[in-house]
TIVEX-689637 format. One line per 2 residues: their letters; for each residue x, y, z of C-alpha. Coordinates in steps of 0.05 Angstrom, whole numbers, m for minus. Example, Ala and Ser with C-alpha at 12.3 -4.5 7.8 and 13.67 -1.06 7.14 Angstrom:
! TIVEX-689637
AS) 246:m90:156; 273:m21:143
! end
This chain:
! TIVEX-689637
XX) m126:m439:357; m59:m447:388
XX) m14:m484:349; 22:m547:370
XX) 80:m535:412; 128:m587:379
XX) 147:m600:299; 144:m677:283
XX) 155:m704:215; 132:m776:175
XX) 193:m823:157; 186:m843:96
XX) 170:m919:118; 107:m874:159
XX) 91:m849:94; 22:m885:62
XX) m3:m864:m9; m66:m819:6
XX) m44:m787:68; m53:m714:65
XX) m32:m657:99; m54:m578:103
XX) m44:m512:122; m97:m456:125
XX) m82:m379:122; m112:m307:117
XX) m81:m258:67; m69:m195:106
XX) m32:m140:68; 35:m147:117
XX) 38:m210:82; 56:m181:23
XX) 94:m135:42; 139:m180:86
XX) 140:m228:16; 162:m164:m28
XX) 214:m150:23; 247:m211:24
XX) 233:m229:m41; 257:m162:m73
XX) 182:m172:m117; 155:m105:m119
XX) 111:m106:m174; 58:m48:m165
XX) m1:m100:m176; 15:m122:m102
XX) 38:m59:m68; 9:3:m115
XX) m62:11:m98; m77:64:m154
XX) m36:23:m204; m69:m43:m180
XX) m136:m15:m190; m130:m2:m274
XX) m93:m79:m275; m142:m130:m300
XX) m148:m166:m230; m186:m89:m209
XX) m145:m93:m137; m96:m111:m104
XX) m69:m185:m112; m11:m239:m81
XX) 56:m252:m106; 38:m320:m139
XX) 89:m356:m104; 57:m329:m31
XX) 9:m391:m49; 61:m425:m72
XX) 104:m424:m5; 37:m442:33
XX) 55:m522:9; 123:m514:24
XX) 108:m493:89; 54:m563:87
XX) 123:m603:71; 177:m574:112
XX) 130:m571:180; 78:m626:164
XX) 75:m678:110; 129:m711:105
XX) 163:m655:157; 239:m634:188
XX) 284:m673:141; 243:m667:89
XX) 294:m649:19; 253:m610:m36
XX) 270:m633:m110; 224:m597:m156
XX) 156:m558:m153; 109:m542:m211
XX) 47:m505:m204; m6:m473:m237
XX) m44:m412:m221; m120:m403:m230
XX) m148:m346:m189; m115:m284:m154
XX) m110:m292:m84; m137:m222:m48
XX) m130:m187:12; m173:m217:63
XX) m184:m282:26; m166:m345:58
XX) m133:m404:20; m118:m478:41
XX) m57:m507:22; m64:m595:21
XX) m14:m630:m3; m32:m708:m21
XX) 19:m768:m35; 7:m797:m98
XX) 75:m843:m108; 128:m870:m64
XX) 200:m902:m95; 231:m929:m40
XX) 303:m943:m81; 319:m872:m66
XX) 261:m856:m14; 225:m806:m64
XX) 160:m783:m45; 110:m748:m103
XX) 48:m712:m78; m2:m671:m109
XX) m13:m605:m82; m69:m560:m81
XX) m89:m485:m58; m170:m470:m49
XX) m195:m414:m21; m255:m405:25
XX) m305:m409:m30; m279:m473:m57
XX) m245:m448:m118; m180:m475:m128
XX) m130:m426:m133; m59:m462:m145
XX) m55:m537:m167; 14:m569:m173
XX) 61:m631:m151; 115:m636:m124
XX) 174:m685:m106; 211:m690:m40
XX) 268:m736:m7; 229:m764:47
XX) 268:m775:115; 290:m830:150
XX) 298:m814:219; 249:m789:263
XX) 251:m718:285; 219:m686:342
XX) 231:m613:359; 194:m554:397
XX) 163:m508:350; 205:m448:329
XX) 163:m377:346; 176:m333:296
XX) 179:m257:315; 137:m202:314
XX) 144:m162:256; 128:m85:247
XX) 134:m61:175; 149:18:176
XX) 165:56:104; 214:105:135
XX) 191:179:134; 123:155:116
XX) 88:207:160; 125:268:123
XX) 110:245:56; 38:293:62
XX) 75:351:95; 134:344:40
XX) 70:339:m18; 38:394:16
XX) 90:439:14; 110:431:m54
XX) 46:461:m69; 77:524:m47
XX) 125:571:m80; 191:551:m55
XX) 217:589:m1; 270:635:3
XX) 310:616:55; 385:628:73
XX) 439:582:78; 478:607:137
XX) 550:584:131; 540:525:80
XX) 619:519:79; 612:439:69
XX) 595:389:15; 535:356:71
XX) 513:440:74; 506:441:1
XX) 475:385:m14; 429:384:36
XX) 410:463:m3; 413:430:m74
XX) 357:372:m53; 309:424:m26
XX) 322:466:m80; 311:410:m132
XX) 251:377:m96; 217:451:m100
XX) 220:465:m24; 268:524:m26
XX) 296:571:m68; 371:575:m32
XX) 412:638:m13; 473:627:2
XX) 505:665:63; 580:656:72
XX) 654:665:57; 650:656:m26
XX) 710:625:m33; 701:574:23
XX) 634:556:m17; 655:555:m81
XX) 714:507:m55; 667:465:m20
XX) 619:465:m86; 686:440:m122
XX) 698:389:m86; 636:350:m79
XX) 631:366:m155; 567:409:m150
XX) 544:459:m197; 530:539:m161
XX) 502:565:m224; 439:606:m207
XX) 443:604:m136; 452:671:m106
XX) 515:680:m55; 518:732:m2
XX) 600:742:16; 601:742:91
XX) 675:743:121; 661:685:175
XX) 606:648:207; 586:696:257
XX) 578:753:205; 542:700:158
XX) 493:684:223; 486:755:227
XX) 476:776:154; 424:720:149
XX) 394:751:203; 383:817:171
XX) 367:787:105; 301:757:149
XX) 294:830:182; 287:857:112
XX) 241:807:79; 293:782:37
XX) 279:723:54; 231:672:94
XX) 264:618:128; 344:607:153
XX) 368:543:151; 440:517:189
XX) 500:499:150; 568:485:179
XX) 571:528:239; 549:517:315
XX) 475:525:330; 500:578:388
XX) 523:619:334; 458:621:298
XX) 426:635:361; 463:683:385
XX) 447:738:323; 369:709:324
XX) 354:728:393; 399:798:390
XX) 348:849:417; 366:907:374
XX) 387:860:301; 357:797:318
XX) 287:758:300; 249:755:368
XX) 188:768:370; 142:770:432
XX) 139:699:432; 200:656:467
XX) 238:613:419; 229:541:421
XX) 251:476:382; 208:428:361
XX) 222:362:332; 178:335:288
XX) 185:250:292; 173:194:253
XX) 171:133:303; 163:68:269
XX) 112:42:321; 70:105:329
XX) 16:111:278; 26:195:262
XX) 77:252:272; 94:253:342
XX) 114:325:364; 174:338:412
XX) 190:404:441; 238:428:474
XX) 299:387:477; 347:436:445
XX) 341:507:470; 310:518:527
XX) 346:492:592; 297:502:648
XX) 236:540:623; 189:574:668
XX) 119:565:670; 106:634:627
XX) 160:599:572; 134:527:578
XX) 63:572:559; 110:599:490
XX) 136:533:481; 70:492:480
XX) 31:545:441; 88:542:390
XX) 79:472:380; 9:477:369
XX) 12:530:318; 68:483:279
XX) 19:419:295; m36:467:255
XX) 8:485:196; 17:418:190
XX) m66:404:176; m78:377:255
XX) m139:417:274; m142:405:344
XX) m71:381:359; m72:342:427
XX) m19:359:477; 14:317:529
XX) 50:359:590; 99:303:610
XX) 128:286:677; 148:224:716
XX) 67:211:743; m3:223:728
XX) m24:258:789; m2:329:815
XX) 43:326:868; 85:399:908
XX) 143:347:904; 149:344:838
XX) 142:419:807; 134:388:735
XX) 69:363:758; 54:429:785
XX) 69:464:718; 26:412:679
XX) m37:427:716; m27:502:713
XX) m20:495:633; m80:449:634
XX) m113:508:673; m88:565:621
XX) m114:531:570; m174:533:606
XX) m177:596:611; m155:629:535
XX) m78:627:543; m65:568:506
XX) m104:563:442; m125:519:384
XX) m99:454:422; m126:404:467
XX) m76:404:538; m70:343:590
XX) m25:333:647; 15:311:685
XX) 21:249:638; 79:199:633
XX) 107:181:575; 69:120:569
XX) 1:139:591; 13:205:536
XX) 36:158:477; m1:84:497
XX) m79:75:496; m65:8:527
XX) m12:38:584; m79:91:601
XX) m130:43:603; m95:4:648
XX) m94:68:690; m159:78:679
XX) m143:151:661; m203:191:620
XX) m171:240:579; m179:263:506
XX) m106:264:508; m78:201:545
XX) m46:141:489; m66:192:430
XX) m26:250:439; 4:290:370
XX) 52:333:425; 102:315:487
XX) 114:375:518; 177:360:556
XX) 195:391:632; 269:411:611
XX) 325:411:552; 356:344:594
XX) 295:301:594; 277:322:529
XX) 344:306:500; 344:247:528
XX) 267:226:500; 290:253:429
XX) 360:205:422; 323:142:455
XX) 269:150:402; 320:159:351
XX) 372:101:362; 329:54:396
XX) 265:58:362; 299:74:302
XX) 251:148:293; 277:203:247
XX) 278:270:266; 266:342:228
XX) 268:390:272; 254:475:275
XX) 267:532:320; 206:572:322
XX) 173:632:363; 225:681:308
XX) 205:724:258; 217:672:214
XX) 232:589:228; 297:563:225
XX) 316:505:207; 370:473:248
XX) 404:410:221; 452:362:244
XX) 518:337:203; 483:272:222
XX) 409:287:183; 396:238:136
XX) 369:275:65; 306:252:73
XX) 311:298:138; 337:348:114
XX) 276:349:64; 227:347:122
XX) 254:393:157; 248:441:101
XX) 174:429:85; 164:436:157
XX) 177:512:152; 154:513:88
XX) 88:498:118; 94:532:180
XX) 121:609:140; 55:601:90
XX) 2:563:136; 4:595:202
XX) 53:665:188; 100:665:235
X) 83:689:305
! end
């Protein structure tokens, strides 16, 4: 039932003892979570399922005062309405108030004094089975003039715990030895710490590549401690880029990881043909997303290395992702080849490349992942935006991957997802010998964390192509 478009209160000369007003809502578990959040309540018998289920109420319960704020919402919108000035509130709680339960708030006036316009009512909670949950009174300032207005709409609200969809690749990982992994260049205090959480969360075990003194300055002046971290002297970054390099060549270690140097530089030593990492495979970035709005890791790839890839790279590029999407625990990892439409199209070679993936994964080239295109972005990521197009794909509003045409349009999806929908971003090079981690001065820790359980994962899951 659509509720009333205007607000209008009850002077207090309206006011007759024995009128009543009420207010009837469903406990859904955004509820609490919206009242924790602005309330700053987090006690784990309403948000810690485990916890909840050894308290004496067995489950999950309401913040008390969720009832509580059901009869001030009877007083400020109904009964006696706008104007109205709360003086005091007691209540009384009988039952817990669960998930799915719905409760009644009435409020009833019992006294009026009109010396000072004071209005006492009796206030009640039931829920659906009759039970009353809350009883109370409470004592307003009635008003005096009569008040009209339209009805406020409040906004939709999405709730997202940020980097909730890495918290099972971050706890799988840990189950892991840490990996070795080199440092390359950490000649900054945002290098070294990034090096110190992994190591301390058990993601990593760190080596160090780089000019010693410029690390042991940098240590010294974020006040961090070096002792029992190994440190490999390299003269500058490109020699550290390159003795990193070797150090994967050799099995030193598994996994590089970016410090304070240009990702060109990194590059440049890991696709050397006679020193370097490659591997028959073309290297690829993928980013690895967590979108507020988007119900699992959404997949991005490639929107930081390759410019223009062919359709024999795009092939490297998509299988890469797949393999990654696998490490990760996706089986069947479902993979959206993006363009601008939905249908193929010689003026538009992206659509031309999407349908000869789809067609190589047909036929054996692409493995291990479920392939659909062309598909725009909102057909790929919307269930509604594919219904509506009446599109039948396995793929279409559920995809894990976006499988991008070029670095531009890629870059572009990545930073629109990150500053407008507010997504984080851990990101890896892959198709090397090993996967590199490539980081941004900009990473967040808790990024800089994913991104290291990502090739954590992806170096003891899947080996590394």
């Amino acid at each position: 039932m659509e509720p009333p478009r205007f607000i209008e209160n009850r002077t207090f000369d309206e006011i007759a003892v024995g009128d009543t007003a009420s207010l009837t809502r469903t406990l859904q578990a955004q509820d609490i979570s919206l009242f924790a959040l602005a309330s700053g309540d987090v006690n784990p018998a309403h948000l810690d399922r485990d916890y909840a289920a050894t308290d004496r109420f067995h489950g999950v319960i309401a913040h008390g005062l969720w009832g509580g704020s059901l009869i001030s919402a009877v007083l400020g919108t109904e009964l006696p309405g706008p104007g109205t000035v709360y003086l005091s509130q007691s209540l009384r709680f009988l039952h817990p108030v669960r998930i799915g339960d719905t409760v009644t708030a009435r409020v009833t006036v019992r006294a009026k004094e009109a010396a000072d316009q004071r209005v006492r009512l009796d206030c009640v909670c039931l829920n659906a089975q009759g039970e009353t949950v809350i009883t109370g009174e409470a004592e307003v300032l009635a008003p005096a003039d009569k008040v009209r207005r339209p009805r406020v709409l409040l906004p939709e609200v999405h709730l997202h715990e940020r980097g909730v969809h890495w918290k099972p690749m971050i706890a799988a990982a840990r189950r892991f030895a840490p990996a070795l992994t080199a440092v390359v260049h950490p000649c900054d205090a945002v290098s070294l710490e990034g090096a110190r959480a992994a190591r301390e969360a058990g993601l990593i075990v760190p080596v160090l590549v780089g000019p010693r003194p410029k690390i042991e300055a940098a240590a010294r002046a974020a006040g961090l401690v070096l002792d029992g971290i190994e440190i490999v002297d390299a003269p500058h970054s490109h020699a550290a880029a390159e003795k990193a390099v070797s150090l994967a060549r050799a099995g030193r270690v598994t996994a590089l990881m970016k410090g304070a140097l240009h990702t060109d530089e990194i590059l440049a030593a890991a696709i050397a043909r006679a020193t370097g990492l490659r591997t028959e495979r073309r290297m690829s970035h993928v980013y690895a997303l967590d979108v507020p709005s988007y119900p699992k890791p959404l997949f991005l790839t490639d929107a930081a290395v390759n410019i223009a890839p062919s359709l024999e790279e795009k092939r490297d590029i998509v299988q890469n992702a797949i393999d990654l999407a696998r490490a990760l625990g996706i089986a069947q990892p479902k993979v959206a080849i993006l363009s601008a439409v939905e249908t193929v199209s010689t003026k538009l070679g992206s659509t031309l490349d999407a349908a000869a993936l789809c067609k190589m994964a047909g036929r054996g080239q692409i493995t291990d992942g479920l392939v659909d295109g062309p598909l725009a972005f909102d057909t790929a990521i919307s269930r509604a935006a594919a219904a509506a197009k009446a599109l039948v794909s396995p793929v279409a509003g559920e995809a894990d991957i976006l499988v991008v045409p070029d670095l531009v349009s890629g870059n572009m999806l990545a930073k629109q997802l990150i500053h407008l929908a507010g997504a984080d971003a851990a990101g890896l090079l892959l198709g090397a010998r090993v996967p590199i981690i490539l980081t941004s001065r900009s990473d967040s820790p808790d990024v800089r964390l994913a991104s290291c359980a990502l090739a954590q994962l992806f170096a003891h899951r899947s080996g590394t192509p």
